[in-house]
C-alpha positions in Angstrom: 3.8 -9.5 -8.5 1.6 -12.0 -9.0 -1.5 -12.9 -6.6 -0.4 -15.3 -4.5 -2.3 -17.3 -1.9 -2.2 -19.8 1.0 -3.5 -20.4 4.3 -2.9 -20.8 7.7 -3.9 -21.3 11.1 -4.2 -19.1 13.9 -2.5 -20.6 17.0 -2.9 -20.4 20.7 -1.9 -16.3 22.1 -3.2 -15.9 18.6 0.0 -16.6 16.8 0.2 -16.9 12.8 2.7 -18.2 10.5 2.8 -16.4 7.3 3.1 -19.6 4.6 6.7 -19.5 2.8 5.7 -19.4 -0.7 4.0 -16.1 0.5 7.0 -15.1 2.7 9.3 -16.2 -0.2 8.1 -13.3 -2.1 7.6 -10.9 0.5 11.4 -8.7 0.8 10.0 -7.5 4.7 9.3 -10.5 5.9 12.2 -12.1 7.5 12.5 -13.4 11.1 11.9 -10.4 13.6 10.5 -8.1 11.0 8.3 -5.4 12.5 5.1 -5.3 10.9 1.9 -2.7 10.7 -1.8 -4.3 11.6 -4.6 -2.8 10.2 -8.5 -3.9 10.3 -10.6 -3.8 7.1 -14.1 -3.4 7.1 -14.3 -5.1 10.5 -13.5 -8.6 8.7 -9.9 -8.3 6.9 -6.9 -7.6 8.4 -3.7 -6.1 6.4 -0.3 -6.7 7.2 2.3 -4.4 6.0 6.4 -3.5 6.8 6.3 -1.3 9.1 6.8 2.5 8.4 8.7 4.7 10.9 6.8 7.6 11.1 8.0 10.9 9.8 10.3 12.8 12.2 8.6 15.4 14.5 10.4 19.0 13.9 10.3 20.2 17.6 12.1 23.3 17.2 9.3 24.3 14.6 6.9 23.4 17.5 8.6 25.5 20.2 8.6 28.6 18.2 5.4 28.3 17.1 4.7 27.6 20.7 6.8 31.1 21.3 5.1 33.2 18.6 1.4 32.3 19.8 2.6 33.6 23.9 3.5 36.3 22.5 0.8 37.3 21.1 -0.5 40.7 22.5 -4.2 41.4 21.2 -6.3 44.5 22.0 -7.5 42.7 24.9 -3.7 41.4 26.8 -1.5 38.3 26.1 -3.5 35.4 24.5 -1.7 32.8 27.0 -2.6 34.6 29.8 -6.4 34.8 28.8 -5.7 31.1 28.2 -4.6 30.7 31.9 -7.0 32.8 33.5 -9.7 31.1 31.3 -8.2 27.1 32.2 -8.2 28.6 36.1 -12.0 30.1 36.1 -13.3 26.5 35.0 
């Protein structure tokens, strides 16, 4: 793709309209698109499609969650040291 550019101006509520020759090469930007923000260096900002994030494996979670209660170390159950420990502060 070639390095296209344009301007625009930022509108009251702080809307922007993307310039069509920009959007005319751009395959994510159609009417409603969601789209990622991101801040530069404190002066650019970056506008992307936006990504769903990766799906979270819960039952990986919960039985990591399982194996780590059931710990049983020299000194009792780690989640119970947890508890007491949380309580005592």
């Amino acid at each position: 793709m070639t390095d296209i550019r344009g301007t625009a101006i930022i509108r009251d509520r702080g809307q922007l309209t993307i310039p069509e020759k920009i959007r005319g090469v751009l395959k994510w930007s159609s009417p409603n698109s969601v789209v990622s923000l991101a801040t530069v260096s404190g002066n650019e900002l970056i506008i992307r499609p936006y990504e769903r994030q990766k799906v979270t494996d819960w039952m990986k979670i919960w039985e990591n969650i399982r194996k780590s209660r059931s710990y049983k170390g020299k000194r009792g159950n780690l989640s119970g040291f947890i508890v007491l420990d949380r309580e005592s502060h």
